[in-house]
TIMI-2910 file (N, C-alpha, C, CB; in pm, 1 decimal, decimal comma, always signed):
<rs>
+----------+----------+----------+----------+----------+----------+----------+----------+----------+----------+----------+----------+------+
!      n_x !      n_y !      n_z !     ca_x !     ca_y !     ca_z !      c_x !      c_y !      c_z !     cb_x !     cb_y !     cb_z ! resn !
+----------+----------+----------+----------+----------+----------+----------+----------+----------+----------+----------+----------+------+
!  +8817,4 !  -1257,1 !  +3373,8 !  +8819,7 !  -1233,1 !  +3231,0 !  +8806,9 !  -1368,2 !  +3161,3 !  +8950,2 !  -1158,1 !  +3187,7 !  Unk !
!  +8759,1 !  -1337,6 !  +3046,8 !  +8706,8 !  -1473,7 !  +2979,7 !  +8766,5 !  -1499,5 !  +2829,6 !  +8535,9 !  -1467,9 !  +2967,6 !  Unk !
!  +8847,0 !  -1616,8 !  +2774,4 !  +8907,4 !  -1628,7 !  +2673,8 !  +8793,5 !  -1673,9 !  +2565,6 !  +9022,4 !  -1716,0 !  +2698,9 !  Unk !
!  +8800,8 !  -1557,1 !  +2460,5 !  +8696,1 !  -1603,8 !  +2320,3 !  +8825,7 !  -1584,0 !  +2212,6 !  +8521,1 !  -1469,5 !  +2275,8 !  Unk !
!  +8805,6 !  -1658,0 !  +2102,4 !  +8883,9 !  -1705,8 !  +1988,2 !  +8771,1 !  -1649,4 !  +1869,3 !  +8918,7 !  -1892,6 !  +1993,3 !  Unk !
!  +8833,8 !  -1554,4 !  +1792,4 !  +8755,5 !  -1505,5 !  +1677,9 !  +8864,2 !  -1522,4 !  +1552,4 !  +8699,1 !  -1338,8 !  +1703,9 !  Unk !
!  +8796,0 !  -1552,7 !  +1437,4 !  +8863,4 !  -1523,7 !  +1339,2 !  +8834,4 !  -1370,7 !  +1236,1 !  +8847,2 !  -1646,9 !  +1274,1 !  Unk !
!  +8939,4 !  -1321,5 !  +1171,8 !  +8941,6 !  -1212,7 !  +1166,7 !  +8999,5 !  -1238,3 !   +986,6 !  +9026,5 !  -1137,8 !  +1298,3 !  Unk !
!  +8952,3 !  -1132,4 !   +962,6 !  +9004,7 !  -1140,5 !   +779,8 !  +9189,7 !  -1087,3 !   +747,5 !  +8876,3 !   -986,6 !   +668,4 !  Unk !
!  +9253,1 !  -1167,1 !   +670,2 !  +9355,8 !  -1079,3 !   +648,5 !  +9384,2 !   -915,5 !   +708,6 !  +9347,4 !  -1078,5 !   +520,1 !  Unk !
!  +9275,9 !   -892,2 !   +606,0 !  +9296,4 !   -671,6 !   +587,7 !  +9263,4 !   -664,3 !   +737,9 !  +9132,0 !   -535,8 !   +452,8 !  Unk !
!  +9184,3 !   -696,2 !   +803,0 !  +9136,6 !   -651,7 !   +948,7 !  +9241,3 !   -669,1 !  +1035,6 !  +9015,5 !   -730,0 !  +1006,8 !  Unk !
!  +9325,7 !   -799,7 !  +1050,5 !  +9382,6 !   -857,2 !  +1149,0 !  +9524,2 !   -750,1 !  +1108,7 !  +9386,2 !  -1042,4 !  +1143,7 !  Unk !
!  +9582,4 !   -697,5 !   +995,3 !  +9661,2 !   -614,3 !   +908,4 !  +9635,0 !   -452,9 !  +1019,7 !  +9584,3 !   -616,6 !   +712,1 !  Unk !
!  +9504,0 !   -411,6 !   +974,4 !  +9463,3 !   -295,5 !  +1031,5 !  +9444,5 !   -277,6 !  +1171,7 !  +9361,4 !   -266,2 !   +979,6 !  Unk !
!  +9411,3 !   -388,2 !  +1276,7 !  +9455,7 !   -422,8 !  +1394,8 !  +9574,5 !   -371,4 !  +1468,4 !  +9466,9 !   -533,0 !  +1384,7 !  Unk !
!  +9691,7 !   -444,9 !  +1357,1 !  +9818,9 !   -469,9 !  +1452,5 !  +9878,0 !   -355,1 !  +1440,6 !  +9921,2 !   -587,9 !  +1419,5 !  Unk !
!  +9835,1 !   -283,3 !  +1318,7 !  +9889,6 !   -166,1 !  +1304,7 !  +9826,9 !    -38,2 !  +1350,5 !  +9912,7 !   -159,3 !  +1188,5 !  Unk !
!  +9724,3 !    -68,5 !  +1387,6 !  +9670,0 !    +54,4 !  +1511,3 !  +9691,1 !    +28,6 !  +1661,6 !  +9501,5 !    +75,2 !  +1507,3 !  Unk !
!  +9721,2 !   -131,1 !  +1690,9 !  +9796,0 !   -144,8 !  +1822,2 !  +9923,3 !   -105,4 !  +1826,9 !  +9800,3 !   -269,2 !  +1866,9 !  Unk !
! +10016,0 !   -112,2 !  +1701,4 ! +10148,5 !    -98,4 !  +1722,5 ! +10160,3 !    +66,1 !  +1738,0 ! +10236,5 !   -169,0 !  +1599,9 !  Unk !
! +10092,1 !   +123,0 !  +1620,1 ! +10096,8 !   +248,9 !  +1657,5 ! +10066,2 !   +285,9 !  +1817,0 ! +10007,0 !   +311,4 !  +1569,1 !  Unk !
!  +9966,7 !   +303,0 !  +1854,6 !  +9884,9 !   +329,5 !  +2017,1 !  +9946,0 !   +239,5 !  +2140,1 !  +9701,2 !   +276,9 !  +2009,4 !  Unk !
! +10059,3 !   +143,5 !  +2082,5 ! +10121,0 !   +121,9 !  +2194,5 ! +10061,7 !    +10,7 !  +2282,1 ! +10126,4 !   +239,8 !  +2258,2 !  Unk !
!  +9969,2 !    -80,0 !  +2218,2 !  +9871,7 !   -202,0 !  +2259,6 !  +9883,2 !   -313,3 !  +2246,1 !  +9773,5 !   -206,2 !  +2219,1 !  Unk !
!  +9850,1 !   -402,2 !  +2302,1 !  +9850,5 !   -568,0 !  +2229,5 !  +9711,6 !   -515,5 !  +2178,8 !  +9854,5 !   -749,5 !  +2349,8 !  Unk !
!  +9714,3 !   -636,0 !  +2071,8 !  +9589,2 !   -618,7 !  +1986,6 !  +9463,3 !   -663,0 !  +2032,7 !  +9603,6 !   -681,0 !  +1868,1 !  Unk !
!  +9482,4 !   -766,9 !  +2145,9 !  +9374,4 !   -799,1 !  +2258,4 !  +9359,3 !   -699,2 !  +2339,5 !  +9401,8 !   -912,7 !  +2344,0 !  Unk !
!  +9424,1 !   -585,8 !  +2360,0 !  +9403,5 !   -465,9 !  +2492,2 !  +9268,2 !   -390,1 !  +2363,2 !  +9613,5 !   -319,2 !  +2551,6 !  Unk !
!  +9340,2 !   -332,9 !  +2225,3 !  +9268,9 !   -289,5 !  +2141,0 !  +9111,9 !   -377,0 !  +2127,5 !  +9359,7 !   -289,1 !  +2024,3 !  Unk !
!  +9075,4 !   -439,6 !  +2078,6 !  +8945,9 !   -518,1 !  +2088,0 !  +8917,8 !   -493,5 !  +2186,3 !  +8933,9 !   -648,6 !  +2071,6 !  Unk !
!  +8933,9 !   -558,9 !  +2282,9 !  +8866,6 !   -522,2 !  +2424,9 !  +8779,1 !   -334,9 !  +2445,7 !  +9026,2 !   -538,5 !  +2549,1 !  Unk !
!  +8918,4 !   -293,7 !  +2416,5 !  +8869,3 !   -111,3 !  +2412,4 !  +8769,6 !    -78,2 !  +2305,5 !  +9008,1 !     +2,6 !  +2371,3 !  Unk !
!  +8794,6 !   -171,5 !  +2186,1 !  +8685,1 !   -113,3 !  +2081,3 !  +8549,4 !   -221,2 !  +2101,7 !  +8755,2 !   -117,7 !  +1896,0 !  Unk !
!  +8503,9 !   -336,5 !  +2146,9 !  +8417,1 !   -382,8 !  +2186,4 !  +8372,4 !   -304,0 !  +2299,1 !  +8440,5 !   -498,5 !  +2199,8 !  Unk !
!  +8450,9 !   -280,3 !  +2404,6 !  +8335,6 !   -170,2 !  +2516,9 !  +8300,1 !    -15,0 !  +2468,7 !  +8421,6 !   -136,0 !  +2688,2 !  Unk !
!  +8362,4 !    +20,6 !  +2363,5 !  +8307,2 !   +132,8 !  +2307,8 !  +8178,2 !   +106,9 !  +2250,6 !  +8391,5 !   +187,1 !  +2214,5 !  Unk !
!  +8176,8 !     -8,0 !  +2143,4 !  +8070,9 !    -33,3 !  +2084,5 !  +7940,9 !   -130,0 !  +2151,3 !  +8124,1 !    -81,2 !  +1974,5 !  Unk !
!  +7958,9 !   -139,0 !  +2224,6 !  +7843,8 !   -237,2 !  +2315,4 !  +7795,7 !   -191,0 !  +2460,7 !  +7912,1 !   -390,1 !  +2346,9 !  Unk !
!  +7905,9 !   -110,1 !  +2494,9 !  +7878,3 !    -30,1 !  +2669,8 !  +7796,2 !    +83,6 !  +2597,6 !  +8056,6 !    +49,2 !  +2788,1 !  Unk !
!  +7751,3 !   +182,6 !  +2677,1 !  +7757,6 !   +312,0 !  +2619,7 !  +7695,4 !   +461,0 !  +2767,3 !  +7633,7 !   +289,6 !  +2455,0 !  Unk !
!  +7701,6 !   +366,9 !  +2919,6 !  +7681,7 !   +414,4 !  +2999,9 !  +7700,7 !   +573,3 !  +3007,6 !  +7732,3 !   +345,7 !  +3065,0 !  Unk !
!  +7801,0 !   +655,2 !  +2951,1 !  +7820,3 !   +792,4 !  +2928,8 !  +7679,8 !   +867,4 !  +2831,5 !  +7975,1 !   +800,5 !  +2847,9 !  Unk !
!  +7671,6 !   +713,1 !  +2734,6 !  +7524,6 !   +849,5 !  +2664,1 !  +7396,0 !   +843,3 !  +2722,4 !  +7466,9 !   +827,6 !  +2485,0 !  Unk !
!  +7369,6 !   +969,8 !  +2723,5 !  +7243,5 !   +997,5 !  +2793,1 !  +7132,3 !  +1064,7 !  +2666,7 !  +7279,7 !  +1114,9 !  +2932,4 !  Unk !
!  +7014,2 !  +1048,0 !  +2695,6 !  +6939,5 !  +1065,7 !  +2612,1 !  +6944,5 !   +997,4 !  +2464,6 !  +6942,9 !  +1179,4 !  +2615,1 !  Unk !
!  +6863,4 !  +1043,6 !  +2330,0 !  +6824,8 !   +934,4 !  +2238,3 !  +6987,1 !   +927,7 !  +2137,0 !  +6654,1 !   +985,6 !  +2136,2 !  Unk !
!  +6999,5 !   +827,8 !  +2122,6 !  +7113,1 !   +766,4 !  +1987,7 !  +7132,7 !   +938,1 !  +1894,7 !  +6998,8 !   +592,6 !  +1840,5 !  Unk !
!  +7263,3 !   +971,3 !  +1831,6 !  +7282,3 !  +1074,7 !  +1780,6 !  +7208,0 !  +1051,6 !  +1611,4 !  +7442,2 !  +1105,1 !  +1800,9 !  Unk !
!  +7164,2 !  +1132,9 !  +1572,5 !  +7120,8 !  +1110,6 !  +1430,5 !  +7181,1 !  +1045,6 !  +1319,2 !  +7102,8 !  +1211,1 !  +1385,8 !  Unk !
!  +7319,9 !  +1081,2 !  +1336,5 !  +7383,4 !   +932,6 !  +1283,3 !  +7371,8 !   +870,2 !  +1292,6 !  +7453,2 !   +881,7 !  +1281,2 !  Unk !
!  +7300,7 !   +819,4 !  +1387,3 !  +7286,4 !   +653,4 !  +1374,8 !  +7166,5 !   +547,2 !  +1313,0 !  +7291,0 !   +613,0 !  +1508,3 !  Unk !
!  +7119,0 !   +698,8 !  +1257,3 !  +6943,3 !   +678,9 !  +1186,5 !  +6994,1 !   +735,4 !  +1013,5 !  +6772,6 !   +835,1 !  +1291,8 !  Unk !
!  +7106,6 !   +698,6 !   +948,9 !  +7115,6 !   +733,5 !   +812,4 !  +7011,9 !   +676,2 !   +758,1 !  +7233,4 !   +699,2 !   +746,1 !  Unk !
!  +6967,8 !   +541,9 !   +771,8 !  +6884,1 !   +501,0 !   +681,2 !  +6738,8 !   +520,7 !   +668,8 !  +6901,8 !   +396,4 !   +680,8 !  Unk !
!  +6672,8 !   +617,5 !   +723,7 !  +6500,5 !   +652,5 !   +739,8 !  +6538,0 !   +732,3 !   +663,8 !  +6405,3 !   +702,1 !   +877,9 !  Unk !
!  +6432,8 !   +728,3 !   +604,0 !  +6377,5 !   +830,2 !   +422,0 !  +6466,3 !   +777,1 !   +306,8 !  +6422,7 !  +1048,0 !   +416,4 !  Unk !
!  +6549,2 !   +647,2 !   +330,1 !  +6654,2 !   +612,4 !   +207,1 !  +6571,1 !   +536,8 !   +105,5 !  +6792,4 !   +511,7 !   +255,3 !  Unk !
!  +6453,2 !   +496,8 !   +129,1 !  +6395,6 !   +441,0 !    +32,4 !  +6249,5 !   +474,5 !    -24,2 !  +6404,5 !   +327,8 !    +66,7 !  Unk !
!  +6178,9 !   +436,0 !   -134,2 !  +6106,1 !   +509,0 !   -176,4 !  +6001,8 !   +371,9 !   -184,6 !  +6158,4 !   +602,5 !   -298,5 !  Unk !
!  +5844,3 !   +425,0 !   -182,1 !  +5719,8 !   +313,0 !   -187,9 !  +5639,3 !   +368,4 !   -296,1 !  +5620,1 !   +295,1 !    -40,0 !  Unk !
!  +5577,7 !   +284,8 !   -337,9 !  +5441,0 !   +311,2 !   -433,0 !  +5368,3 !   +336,4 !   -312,8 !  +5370,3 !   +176,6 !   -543,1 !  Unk !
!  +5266,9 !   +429,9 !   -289,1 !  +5194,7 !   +432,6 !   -204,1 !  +5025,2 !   +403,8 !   -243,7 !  +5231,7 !   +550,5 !   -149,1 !  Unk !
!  +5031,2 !   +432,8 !   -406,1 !  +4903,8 !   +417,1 !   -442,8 !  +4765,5 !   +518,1 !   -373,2 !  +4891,1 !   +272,5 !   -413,6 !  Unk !
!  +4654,5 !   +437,9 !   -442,0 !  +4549,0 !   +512,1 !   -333,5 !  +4505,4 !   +567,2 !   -249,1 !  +4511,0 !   +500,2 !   -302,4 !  Unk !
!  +4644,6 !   +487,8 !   -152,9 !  +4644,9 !   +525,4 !     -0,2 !  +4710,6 !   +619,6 !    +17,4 !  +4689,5 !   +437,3 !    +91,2 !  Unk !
!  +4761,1 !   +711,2 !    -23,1 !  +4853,7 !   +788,2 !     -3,5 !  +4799,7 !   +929,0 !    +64,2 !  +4921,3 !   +798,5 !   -129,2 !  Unk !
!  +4872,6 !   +973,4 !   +147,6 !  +4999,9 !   +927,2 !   +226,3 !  +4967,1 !   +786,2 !   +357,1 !  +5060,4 !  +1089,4 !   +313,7 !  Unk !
!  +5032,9 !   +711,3 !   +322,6 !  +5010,5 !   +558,8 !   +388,7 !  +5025,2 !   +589,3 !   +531,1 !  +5128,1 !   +431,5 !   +340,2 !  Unk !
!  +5175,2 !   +708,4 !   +602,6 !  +5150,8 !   +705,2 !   +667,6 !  +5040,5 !   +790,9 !   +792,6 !  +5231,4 !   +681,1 !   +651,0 !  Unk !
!  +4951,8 !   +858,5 !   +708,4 !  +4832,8 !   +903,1 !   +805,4 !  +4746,9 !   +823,0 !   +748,2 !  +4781,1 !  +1059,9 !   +813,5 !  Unk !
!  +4694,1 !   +716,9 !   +663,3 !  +4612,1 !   +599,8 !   +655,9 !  +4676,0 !   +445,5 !   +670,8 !  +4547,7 !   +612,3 !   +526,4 !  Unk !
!  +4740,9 !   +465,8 !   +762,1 !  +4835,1 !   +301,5 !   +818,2 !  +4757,3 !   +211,5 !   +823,9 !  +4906,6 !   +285,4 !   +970,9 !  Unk !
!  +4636,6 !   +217,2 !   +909,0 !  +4521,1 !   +148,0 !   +929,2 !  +4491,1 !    +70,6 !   +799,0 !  +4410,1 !   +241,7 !   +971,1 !  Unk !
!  +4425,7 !   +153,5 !   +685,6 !  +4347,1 !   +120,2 !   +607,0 !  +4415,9 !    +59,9 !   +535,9 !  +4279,1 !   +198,0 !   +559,7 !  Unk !
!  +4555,2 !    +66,4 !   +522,3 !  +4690,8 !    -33,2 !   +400,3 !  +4688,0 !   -107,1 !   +465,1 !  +4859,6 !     -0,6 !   +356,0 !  Unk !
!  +4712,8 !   -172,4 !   +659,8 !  +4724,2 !   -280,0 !   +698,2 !  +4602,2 !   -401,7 !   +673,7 !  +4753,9 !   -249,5 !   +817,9 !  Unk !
!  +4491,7 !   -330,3 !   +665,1 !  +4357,4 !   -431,4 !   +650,0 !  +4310,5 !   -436,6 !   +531,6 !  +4237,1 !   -397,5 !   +729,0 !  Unk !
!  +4393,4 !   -390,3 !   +409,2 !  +4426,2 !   -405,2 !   +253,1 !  +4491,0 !   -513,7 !   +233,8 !  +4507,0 !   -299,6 !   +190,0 !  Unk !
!  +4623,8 !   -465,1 !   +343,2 !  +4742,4 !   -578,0 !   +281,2 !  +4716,5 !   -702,0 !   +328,5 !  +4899,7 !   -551,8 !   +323,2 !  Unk !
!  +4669,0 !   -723,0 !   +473,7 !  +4532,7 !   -849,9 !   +517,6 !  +4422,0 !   -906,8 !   +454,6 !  +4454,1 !   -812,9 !   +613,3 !  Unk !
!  +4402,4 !   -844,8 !   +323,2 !  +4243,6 !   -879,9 !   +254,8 !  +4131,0 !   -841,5 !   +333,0 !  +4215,1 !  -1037,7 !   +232,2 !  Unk !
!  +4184,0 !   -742,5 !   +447,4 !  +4017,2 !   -755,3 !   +498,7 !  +3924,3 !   -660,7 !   +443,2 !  +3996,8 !   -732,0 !   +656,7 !  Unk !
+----------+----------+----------+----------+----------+----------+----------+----------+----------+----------+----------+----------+------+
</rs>
C-alpha cells in the first residue's frame, strides 16, 4: 500500500468524518472504498448506464444551411476548413 497526502476542503473533510464515524471507518478505510468504487468498475459489464450521458442533447447549435449538420457532417467540416 502506498501513502498519498491530499488536501480536502473544510465541508468535505466535515462530510468525511461524519460518514466514517457513522459506518464505523477511519476516514482513510472510507476513501480508499470510495476511490475503488469510482475508478475500478470490474462488476460492470456492458455500456456505462445512461446516467452517465446527462449531458448529450443539453445544448443547442445554429445549424444554418446545413441543417441537419448531423447527416451533412462532411460538408460543415470542409466549410468550417474553408475548403
Amino acid at each position: 500500500m502506498k501513502r498519498a497526502q491530499i488536501q480536502l476542503e473544510d465541508t468535505m473533510y466535515d462530510q468525511l468524518r461524519r460518514r466514517a464515524f457513522h459506518e464505523r471507518k477511519s476516514i482513510s478505510r472510507l476513501i480508499r472504498e470510495i476511490l475503488r468504487k469510482e475508478t475500478y468498475a470490474p462488476h460492470q459489464k456492458g455500456p456505462p448506464p445512461v446516467e452517465d450521458f446527462k449531458f448529450i442533447g443539453a445544448g443547442r447549435s445554429n445549424q444554418g444551411h446545413l441543417e441537419p449538420v448531423s447527416e451533412r457532417h462532411d460538408e460543415a467540416l470542409e466549410e468550417a476548413f474553408g475548403r
